[in-house]
Every structure is written in C-alpha cells, then in structure tokens.
N, C-alpha and C positions, 0 to 999 in steps of 0.2 A: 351456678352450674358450670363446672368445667376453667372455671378462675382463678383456684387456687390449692394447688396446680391441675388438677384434671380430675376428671371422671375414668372410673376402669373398667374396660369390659372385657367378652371373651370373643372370636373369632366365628363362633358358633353364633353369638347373640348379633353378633352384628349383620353376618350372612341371613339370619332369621327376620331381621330389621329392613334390611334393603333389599332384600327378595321380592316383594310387593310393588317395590319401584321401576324394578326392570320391566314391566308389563304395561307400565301409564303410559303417556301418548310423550314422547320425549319434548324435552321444551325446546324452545326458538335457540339454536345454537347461538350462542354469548357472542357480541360484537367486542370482542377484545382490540383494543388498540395494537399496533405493532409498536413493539416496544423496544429500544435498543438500550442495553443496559451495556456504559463501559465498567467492566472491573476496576477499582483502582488500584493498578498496577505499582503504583509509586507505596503503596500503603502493603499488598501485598509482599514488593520486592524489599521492605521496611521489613516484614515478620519473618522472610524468608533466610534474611539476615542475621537478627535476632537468634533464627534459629540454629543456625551453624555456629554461632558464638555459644550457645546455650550448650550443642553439642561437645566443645571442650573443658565442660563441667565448668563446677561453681567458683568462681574465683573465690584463693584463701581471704580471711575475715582476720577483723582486730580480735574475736574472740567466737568460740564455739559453740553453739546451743545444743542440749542432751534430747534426743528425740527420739518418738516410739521407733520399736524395732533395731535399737542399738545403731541409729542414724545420728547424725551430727546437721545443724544449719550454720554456718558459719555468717557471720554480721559485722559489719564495719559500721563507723559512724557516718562515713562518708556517705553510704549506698547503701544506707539498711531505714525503714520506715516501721513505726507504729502504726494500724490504719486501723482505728476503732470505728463500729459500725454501730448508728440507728441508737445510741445510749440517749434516749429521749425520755421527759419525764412521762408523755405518754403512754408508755409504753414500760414503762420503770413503773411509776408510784401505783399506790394503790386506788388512787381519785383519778386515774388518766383516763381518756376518754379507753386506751383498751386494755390497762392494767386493771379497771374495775370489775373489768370480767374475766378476769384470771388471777384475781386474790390468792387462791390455794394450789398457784401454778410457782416451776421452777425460776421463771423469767428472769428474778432476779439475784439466781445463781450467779451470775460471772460478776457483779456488780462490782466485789471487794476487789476481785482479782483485776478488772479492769482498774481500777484506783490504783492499783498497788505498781501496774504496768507503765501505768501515767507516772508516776514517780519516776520510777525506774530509767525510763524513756527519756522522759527531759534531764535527769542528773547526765546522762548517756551523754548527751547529746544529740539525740537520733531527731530526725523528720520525725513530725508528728500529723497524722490529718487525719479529721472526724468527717462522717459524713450523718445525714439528718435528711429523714426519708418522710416526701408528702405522699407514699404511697400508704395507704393505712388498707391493706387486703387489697379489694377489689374496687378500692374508692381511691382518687386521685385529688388531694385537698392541698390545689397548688395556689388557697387563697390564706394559708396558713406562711407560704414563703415570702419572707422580709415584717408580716405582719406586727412579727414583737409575742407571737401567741403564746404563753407562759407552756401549755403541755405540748407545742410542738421542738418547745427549747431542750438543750441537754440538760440529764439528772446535773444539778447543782453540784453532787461529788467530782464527774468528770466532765464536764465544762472546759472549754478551750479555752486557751490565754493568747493574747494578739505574740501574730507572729505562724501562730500554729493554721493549716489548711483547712478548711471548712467546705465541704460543698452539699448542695441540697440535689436531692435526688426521686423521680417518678418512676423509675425502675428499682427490684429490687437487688439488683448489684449495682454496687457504688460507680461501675467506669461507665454504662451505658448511655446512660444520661446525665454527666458530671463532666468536668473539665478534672478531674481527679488525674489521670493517665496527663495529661500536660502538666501537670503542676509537680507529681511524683517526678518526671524524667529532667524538670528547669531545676530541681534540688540533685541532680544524678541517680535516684531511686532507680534500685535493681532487684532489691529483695524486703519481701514486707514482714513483719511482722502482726497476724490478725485477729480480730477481737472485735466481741460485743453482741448482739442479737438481730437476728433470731438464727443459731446454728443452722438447723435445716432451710431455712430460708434464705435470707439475705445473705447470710455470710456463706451461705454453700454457693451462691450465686455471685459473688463478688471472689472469693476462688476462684468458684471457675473463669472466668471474666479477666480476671486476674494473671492464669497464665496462659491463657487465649495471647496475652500482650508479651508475655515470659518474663512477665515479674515471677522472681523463686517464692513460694511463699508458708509461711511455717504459722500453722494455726496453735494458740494457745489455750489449749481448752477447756481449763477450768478459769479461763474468763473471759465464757462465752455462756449463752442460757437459748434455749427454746421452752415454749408452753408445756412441753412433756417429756420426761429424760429419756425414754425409748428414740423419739424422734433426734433429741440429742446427739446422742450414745451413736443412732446409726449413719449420723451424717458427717459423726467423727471418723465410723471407719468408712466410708466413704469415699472421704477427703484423705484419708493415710494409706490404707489398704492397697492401690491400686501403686501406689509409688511403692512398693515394697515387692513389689512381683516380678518374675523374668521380662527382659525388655524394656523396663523404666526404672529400674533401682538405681541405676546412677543418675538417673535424673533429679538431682534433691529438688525438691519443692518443687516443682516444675507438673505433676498428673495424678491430683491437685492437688498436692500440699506436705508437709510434713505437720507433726505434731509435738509439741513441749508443751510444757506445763509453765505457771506461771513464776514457782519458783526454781526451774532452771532456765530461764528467760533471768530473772534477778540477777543471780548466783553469776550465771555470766555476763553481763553489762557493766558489773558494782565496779570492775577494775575500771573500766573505760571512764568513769565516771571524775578517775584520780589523770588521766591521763591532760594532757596541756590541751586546751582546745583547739578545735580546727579553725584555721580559719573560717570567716565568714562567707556563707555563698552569696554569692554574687549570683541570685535570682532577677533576672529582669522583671519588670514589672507587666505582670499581664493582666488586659481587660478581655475574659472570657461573655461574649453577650450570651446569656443562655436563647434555646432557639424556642422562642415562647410561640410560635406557630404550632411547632409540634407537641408542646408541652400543653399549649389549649385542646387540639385535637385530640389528646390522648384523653383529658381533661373531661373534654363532648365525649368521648365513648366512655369512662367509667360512669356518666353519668346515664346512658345508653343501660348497660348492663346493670343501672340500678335497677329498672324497670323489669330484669328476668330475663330469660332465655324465650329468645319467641319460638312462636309453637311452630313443629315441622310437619315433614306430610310422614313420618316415622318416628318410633321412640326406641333409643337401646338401650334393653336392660345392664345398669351398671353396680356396682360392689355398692352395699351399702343401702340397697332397696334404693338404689335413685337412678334417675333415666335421663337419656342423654338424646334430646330431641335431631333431627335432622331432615337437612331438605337439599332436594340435589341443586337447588339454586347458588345457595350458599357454604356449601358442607363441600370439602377436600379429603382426600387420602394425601396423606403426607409420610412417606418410606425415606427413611435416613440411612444408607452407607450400606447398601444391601450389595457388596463390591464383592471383588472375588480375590482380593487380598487378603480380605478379613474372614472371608467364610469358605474358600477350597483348600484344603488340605494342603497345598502347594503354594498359596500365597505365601507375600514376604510378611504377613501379618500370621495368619491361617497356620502355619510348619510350624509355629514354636505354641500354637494351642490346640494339637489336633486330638486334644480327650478332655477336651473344655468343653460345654454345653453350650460354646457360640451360634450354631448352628439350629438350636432347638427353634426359633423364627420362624425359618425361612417356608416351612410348609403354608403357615398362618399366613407369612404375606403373601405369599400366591395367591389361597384362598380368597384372602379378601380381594388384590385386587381384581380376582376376576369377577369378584361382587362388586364391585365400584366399580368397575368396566360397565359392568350391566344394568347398571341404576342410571348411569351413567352421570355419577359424581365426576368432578376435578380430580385428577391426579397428580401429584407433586415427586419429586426423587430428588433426594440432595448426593453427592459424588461428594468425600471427604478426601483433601491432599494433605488433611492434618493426621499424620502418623504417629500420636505421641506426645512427642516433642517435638517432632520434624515436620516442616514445611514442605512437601516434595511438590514443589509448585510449576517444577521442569513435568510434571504427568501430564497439567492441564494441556487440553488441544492434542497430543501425542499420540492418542491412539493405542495407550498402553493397556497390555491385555488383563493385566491383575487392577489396575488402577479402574476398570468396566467393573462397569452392574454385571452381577450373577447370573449369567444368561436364564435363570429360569422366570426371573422377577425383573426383564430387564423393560424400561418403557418403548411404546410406541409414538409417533408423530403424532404430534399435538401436546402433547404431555410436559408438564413442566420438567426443566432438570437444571439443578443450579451445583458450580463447584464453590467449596466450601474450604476455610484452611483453619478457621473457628470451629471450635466442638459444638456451638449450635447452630442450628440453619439458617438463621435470620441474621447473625449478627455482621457477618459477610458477604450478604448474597442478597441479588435484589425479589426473596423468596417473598416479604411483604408483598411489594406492588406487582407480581404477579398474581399475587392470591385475590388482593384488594380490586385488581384491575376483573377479574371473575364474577367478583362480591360474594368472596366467600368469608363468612364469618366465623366459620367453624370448622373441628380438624378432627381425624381417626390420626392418631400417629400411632407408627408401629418403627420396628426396625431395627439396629443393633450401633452403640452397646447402650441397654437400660441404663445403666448408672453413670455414661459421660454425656455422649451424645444425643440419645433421647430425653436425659434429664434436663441435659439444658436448652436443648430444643422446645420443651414443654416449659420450661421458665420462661425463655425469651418471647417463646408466643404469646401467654399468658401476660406479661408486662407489655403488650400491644394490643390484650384487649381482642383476641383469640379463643371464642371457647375449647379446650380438650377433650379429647377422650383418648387414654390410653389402651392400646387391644395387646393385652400381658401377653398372651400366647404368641404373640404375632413379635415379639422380641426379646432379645436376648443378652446376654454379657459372658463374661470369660468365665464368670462364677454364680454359681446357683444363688449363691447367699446376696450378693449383691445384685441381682436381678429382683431377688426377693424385696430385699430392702428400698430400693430404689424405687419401686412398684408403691411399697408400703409410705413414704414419705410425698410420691405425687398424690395420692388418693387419700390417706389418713384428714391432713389437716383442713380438706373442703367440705369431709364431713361433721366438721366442730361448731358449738355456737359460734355466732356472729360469720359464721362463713357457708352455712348448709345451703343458703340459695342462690350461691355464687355459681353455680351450675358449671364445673369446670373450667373456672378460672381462678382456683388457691388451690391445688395446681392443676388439676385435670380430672376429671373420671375416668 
C-alpha cells in the first residue's frame, strides 16, 4: 500500500477520512528533538555553479544526435556517457525471479536496441556504466550484492566488459544510492546517453536524478521497455514534453531529457568511431565504501513493509477500490512548491503560464490542510529555489516575496519547511529526519507540478520506505495531460500483481 509509487485519492475523500479525528482527545504533543540541520553549502554552491554554466547552453559535440521535436543533442567522446539501467536477467528472461510474471509483458522490448547501443558506444569510444538494482518493487535484496547470484547478474547479451562502470543500487535511480555521480564526473561526464528498464520507473527516476546533478541527458527510447507500453509511451513524453515548452527549450537535456531513437544514436557515433583515439583518461583510482548502515536500515524497513501497512485510526478511500490507512501519529501532509512564483499571475514563473491549469490545486490544498490542521496530523512545505534549470539559491534566507508560499496555504509555527534546489523534497533537504524524528511513516502529498516535483518527490519517498498517498485534486502542472499522466504512472503500477499489497509504495495511492 502506497510503495510503488502511491496510492490516489481525492480531497473530498480525505476531508471525509480525517474529519472523525479532529474530535478525539489530541495525543501527547511529540517530544521532537531540536534539531539543527547545516545545509550543505559547499554542495549547494557546487549546483549553483553548474547551473549558470548550464545556462550558456550545451557545449558543441564531436557529433549531433536527431531528436523529438526537430531538437539536436550533441556528444563528444570526451564528456558524453552510455548509462544502461537494471538490464538484469531477472528481470529480462523469462525464468527470472520477476520476468516470470510478466511473460506476455513489453519488458523486453528495448533488449536489441540496448545490444545494438552497446556496440555502438564502445566502437565510439564513449564512457560506458551499467547499473544493477537490489531493489526488486518494495523488497530491498541487498543479499544478492557481490553474492555471484546468476538472476541478479546482467542479461548475458549486455554484460559489462572490465574497464566499464558498474554500480549496485537500493534506490530506483541510479545516483542516489551509487557512487555513479563520482565515477561519471573522474571520466569528465557531462551528458548521458540513456537506457534500459523499467521507462516509467527506474529510468524516469534516474533522469530526473540525473539533471537534478545537470548531467544533459537524451533518453533512447526504443531501448528502453516497461511492463506496459501505455506506461512506456507516457513517461517518454514526460521526460520530452516539458523540454520542448516556453521557458526550457534551450535547455537541451537538462527538464528532463531529450529523446532519439537508437538508430540516430548509431548514425551519429559511426564516424567517431573512425576517428584517432583519445587519449587515455587518467581516472584515479577510487575506493567508494558503500554506506552499508543505511543500506541495512533501508534493508529492516522493506522488510517492515513486508508485513503490510498497519492499521490506522482512519482509512481513505483510494483509485482502484483500495484504501489508504492513516493515524495522526504517524501520517504527514506534505505540500511541495505552493510559491507565489509558480501560482500568481505575476510570478517570474506564473506570467509566462497565466491560462495554464497550474493553479487548479491550490483550493484542494487549503482544504486539506485545514483538515490536517484539525486532525492534527504533521505538516510538511517544501520552498523550491530550483527554477528549471536554475539554481536561484541567492532567494534562500532573503525574504523574497515570489520566492514565499502563497499566502493562502502558507505555514504556521511549528510546521516543517525545508528549501529545496532538487525537484524532489528529500533529496536535498533534511525533510527525512524531520519526518522520521515525528515517526511519521506515512504521507498525503499534494502540490505542484504533478509530473516534476511531485513525481519525484513520491519516488524519493517511496525508495525510503515512505508509504503515499497522492490527493490529484489538490495538484497540478502547466498541462492537463501531464498532470493526467503523471497521476496515472504513480497509481497504475501499485495496483498490478506482485505489487497490490504494497500499499503505496510502487508508487503511491
């Protein structure tokens, strides 16, 4: 329930849910620690970097790739990377522990086309790095890494050869839990080339992930596969769609991604291929120790969440006849980017969408939280200085009046509020051990936009072991159809076999 990616409900269901709660005898207010969280600044003023370099577009390439929307990615061999994802035989064959239950599924659509990329790549001479994921759904099988375990190994087709990157991975984007992001930038990797399974999953989640860090990145997409081609199909435009609209089109790759195909990826490499080699990088030799502390922890809660979602003192009804338990003990409102940049007419966000449907939210999250006020749940607000591409991280502390919450939904004292310069809320912000430090196990997240920032904010949670629940009315995005879509990819795949009792965590309700 709510693991993958979430459970979804409506504003109305939820109001009808916690309405009961405002009336019990309130509990013993939470002896919360004080907590002093330093930002890291040095890491920040790193993206902030990044990002004003990012801003004088994409340096020219040895050659050009042909991409949707009559776009171009250009790639060098010096600073252009292959990064295949999760190409495992379990997950591949048809005997894998979870190919056997998607026999008559797409999955291994992108198969050839990853083989054919692998070729291509190495003739290239491009960086090459796989990554091989013990997250298998909502189970964390981190007794499979170094094991030697034949279905946790890659398909035999596309198999790494020494020399090439390998990292193992408990989250479902490759940099969160990987020394990937180290390894990419000691080769010069600036822009990737991507691939493998699961599209709407992993690899939507390693995108984004991806230019969170402002690696460019150009997804190839018929060599890639998910369990279903609609899911597919919508996490291609997704990943494209949003790069192609007022405000980001010069951003190539960068919100999130471009797209090619595998044979204009070919077509363009083949010359590079004749070309003298580069010299050799002169990669130092790194020992990444993985942080098997938290890789256990995570390890103890999938195995937490084998046991089900425990019962709450309410249940909300979610999409799909299933329900989404809650208790004010444990259970947060958690509202993303509810600024007045992005939603007054006059923002420097808001003026160039003012007949966009961004706005359609903002009533639902009032609503709710003045239900969550009342119940007296946790409340959360995350502040985004990520504009885009751009890191405006001169906003933080300032007092800026667009860079504020919406004064209609803005918080009260006591109330978490974290700023954020990642499109999701965890990945930058110490929104974990505030929550954990509450004991909350569970989230309503609402907020705006569905298809960047709450998407990935419902991933990141969900790879922590998080249950979701997303409240659709209560958020929004610049376009109907992608609000739509983004809705339908966190709630579709947690209600498929092997994932229906995940209770909002493959991806949410």
């Amino acid at each position: 329930v709510g693991l993958y990616f979430g459970e979804v409900a409506t504003v109305a269901g939820v109001e009808s849910s916690l309405k009961p709660l405002a009336s019990l005898p309130a509990l013993p207010k939470a002896n919360v620690p004080k907590m002093t969280f330093a930002p890291d600044l040095k890491r920040r003023a790193e993206m902030s970097a990044r990002a004003k370099a990012a801003a004088e577009g994409a340096r020219p390439g040895e050659a050009s790739i042909a991409c949707r929307g009559d776009r171009a990615f250009p790639v060098a061999r010096s600073d252009t990377a292959l990064v295949i994802i999760d190409m495992q035989s379990d997950f591949l064959l048809p005997d894998g522990r979870i190919g056997q239950h998607y026999k008559d599924s797409p999955v291994t659509n992108g198969l050839a086309g990853v083989k054919r990329l692998l070729a291509s790549a190495r003739a290239a001479g491009l960086t090459v790095a796989h990554s091989r994921s013990h997250r298998y759904g909502a189970a964390v099988m981190d007794h499979f890494v170094g094991a030697g375990d034949a279905g946790y190994e890659f398909h035999p087709e596309v198999a790494p050869v020494p020399g090439e990157i390998v990292v193992d991975k408990w989250t479902f984007g490759a940099f969160a839990s990987t020394p990937l992001e180290e390894e990419l930038r000691a080769r010069g990797v600036e822009r990737i080339l991507l691939c493998g399974v699961l599209t709407n999953v992993c690899i939507f989640a390693t995108a984004s992930q991806a230019v969170d860090r402002f690696f460019r990145v150009c997804l190839v997409e018929d060599a890639c596969a998910a369990f279903d081609t609609e899911w597919h199909d919508m996490a291609i435009r997704l990943i494209s769609e949003p790069q192609m609209r007022k405000g980001h089109y010069g951003q190539v790759g960068l919100y999130f991604g471009e797209v090619a195909t595998v044979a204009g990826v070919e077509s363009s490499l083949k010359p590079l291929a004749s070309l003298p080699a580069l010299p050799k990088a002169n990669v130092p030799k790194m020992t990444f120790a993985p942080d098997l502390k938290r890789r256990a922890e995570m390890s103890a809660r999938a195995k937490a969440a084998a046991e089900g979602a425990r019962p709450g003192e309410a249940s909300i009804a979610c999409r799909g006849d299933r329900a989404f338990p809650v208790a004010r003990s444990d259970t947060a409102l958690v509202i993303i980017d509810m600024q007045s940049d992005f939603l007054l007419p006059d923002g420097r966000i808001g003026q160039h969408y003012k007949d966009s449907p961004v706005t359609n939210g903002l009533a639902g999250v009032k609503r709710l939280l003045a239900s969550a006020r009342a119940a007296g749940l946790t409340v959360a607000h995350s502040r985004s200085h990520r504009y885009g591409a751009a890191v405006m991280d001169h906003f933080v502390g300032a007092g800026d009046a667009g860079y504020e919450f919406h004064p209609e939904v803005a918080p009260v004292p006591g109330e978490i509020v974290v700023d954020k310069w990642t499109f999701g809320a965890f990945a930058s912000t110490p929104l974990e051990e505030e929550l954990r430090a509450r004991g909350v196990e569970r989230i309503l997240l609402c907020g705006v936009l569905t298809n960047v920032c709450i998407f990935a904010t419902a991933s990141q949670a969900v790879d922590r072991f998080f249950r979701v629940c997303l409240v659709e009315d209560a958020c929004a995005a610049f376009d109907t159809e992608w609000h739509d879509m983004a809705i339908r990819l966190i709630s579709e795949p947690q209600m498929r076999k092997g994932h229906y009792g995940q209770v909002g965590l493959y991806f949410g309700e």
